[in-house]
Backbone as a ProteinNet text record, in pm:
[ID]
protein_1_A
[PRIMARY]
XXXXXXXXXXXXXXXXXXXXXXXXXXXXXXXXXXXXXXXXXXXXXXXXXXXXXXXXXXXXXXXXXXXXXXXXXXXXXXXXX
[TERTIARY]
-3068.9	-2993.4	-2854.3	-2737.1	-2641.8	-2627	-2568.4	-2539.3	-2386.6	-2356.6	-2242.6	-2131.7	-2028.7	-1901.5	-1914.8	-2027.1	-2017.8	-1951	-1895.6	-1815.9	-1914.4	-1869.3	-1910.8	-1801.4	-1910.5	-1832	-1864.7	-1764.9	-1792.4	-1880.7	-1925.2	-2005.2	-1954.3	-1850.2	-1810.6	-1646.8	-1541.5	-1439.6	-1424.7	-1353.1	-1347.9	-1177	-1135	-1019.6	-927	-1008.5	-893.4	-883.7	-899.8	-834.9	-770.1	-757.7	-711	-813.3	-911.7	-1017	-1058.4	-1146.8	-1196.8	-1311	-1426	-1554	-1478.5	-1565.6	-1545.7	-1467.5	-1380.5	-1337.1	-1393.3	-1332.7	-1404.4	-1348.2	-1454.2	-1431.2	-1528.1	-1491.6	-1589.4	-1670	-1783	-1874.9	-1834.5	-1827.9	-1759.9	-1842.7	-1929.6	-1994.5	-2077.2	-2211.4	-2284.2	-2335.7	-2274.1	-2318.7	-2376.8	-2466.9	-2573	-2530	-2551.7	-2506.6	-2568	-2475.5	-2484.8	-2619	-2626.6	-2766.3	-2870	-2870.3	-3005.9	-2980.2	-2867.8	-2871.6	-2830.4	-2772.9	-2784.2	-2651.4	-2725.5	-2568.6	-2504	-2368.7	-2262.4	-2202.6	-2123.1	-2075.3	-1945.1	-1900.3	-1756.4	-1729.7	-1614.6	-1548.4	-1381.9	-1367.5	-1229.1	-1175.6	-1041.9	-1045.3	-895.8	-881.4	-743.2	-689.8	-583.9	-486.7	-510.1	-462.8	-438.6	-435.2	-340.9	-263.3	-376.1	-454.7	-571.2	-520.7	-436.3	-361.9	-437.2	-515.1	-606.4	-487.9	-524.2	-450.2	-530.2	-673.2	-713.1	-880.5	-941.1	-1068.4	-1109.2	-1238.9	-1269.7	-1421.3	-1491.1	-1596.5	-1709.4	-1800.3	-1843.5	-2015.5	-2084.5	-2231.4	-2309.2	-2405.8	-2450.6	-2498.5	-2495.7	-2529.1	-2457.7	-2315.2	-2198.9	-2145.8	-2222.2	-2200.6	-2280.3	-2285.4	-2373.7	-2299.1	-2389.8	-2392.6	-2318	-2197.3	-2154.6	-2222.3	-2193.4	-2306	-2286.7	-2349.1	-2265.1	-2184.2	-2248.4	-2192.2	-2049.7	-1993.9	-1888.8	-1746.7	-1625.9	-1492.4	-1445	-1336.8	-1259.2	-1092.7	-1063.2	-954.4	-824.1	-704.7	-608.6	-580	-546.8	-468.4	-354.4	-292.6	-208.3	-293.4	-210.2	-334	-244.9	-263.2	-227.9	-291.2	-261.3	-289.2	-348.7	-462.9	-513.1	-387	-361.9	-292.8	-347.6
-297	-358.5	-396.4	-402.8	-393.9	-582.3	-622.3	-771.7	-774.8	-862.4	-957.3	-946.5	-926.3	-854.9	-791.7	-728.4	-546.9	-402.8	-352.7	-283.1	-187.4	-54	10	105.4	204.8	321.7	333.8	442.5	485.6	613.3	607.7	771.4	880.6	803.7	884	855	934.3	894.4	806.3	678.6	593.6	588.2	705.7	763.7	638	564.8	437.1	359.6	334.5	269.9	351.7	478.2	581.1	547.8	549.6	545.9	703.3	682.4	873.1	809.4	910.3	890	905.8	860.9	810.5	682.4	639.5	545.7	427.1	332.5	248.5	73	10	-114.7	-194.5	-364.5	-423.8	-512.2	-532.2	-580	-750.8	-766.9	-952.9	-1053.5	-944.3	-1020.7	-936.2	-951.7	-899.8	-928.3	-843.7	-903.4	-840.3	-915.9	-852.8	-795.1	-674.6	-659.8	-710.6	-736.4	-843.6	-740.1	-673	-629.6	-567.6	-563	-596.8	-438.1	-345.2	-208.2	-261.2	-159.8	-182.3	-255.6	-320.6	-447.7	-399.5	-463.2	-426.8	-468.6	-419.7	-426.9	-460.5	-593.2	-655	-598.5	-528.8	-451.1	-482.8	-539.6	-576.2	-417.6	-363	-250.4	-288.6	-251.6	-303.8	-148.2	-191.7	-76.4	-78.5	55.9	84.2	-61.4	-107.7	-245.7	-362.4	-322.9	-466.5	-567.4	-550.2	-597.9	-541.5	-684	-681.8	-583.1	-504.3	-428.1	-450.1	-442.2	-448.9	-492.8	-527.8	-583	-487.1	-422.4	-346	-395.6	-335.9	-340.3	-173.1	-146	2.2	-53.5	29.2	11.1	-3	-42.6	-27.4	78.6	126.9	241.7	403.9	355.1	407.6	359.8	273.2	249.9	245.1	262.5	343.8	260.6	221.3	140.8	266	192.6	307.3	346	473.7	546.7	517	564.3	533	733.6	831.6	932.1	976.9	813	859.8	795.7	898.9	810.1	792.8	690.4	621.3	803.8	790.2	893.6	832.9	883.5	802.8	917.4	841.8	911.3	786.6	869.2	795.4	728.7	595	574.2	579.3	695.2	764.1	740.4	712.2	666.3	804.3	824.3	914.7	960.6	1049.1	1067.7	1071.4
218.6	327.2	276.3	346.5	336.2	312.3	295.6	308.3	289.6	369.1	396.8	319.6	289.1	214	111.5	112.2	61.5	128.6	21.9	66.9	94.4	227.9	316	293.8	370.3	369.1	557.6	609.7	748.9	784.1	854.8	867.2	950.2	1001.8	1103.6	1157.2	1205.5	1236.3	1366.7	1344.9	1440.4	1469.4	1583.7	1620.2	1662.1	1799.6	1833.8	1712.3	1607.6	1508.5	1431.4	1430.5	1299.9	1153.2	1174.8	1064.7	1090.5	919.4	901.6	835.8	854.6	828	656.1	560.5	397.8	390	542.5	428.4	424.1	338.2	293.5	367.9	388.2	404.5	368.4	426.9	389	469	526	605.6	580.8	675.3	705.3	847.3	921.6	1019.1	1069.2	1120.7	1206.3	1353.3	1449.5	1598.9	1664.9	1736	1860.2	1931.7	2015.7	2169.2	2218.2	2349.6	2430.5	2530.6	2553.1	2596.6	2542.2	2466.7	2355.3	2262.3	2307.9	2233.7	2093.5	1986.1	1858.9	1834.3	1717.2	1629.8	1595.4	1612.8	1540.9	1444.7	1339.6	1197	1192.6	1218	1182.4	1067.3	1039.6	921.4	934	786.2	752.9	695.5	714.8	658.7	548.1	458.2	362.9	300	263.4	271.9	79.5	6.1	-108.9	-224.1	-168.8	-231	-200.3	-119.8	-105.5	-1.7	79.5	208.4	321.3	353.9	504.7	565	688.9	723.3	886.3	910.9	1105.9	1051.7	1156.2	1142	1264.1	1274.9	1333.6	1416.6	1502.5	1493.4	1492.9	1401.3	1444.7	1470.2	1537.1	1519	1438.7	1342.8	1209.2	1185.7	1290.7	1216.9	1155.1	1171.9	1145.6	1026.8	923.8	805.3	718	573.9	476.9	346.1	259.3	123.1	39.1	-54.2	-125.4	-276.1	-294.1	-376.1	-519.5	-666.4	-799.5	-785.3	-716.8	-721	-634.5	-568.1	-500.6	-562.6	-552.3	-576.7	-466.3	-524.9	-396.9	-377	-274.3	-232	-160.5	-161.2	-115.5	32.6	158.4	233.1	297	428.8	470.7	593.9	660.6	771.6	909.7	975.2	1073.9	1204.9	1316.2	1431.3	1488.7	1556.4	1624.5	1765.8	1801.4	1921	2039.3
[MASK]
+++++++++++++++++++++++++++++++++++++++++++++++++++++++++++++++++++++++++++++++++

C-alpha cells in the first residue's frame, strides 16, 4: 500500500494538467468520492529544482509505487492543447 507522502509514479497521461504517464509525484491526501465510486489521490507534482509547481487530483488507481528498476527522466512541462 502506498502511504501518505510517498513518491508515485502516474500510469497514465493526465492531459488537463500537462502530466505524462511516468512522471513522478508525491501522494499528500486521500479522498472519497462523493458517491461511493473509487478514491482519489491528492498529488503534489514539483518541477526538476524541487519547486511545488500544481497539486492535482488522479484516481488511485492511476498511481503505482516506484520501482528499485526505474530512473528518474527530465522533460519540459508542456500544456496539453
Amino acid at each position: 500500500m502506498i502511504s501518505l507522502y510517498d513518491q508515485v509514479v502516474l500510469t497514465r497521461n493526465v492531459d488537463e494538467h500537462g502530466l505524462c504517464r511516468g512522471d513522478v509525484a508525491t501522494l499528500v491526501d486521500r479522498v472519497p468520492h462523493p458517491q461511493q465510486g473509487e478514491p482519489g489521490a491528492v498529488l503534489e507534482v514539483f518541477n526538476a529544482l524541487g519547486e511545488s509547481i500544481k497539486t492535482v487530483v488522479v484516481r488511485e488507481s492511476e498511481i503505482e509505487s516506484l520501482q528499485a528498476d526505474e530512473v528518474f527522466a527530465v522533460r519540459s512541462l508542456v500544456r496539453a492543447s
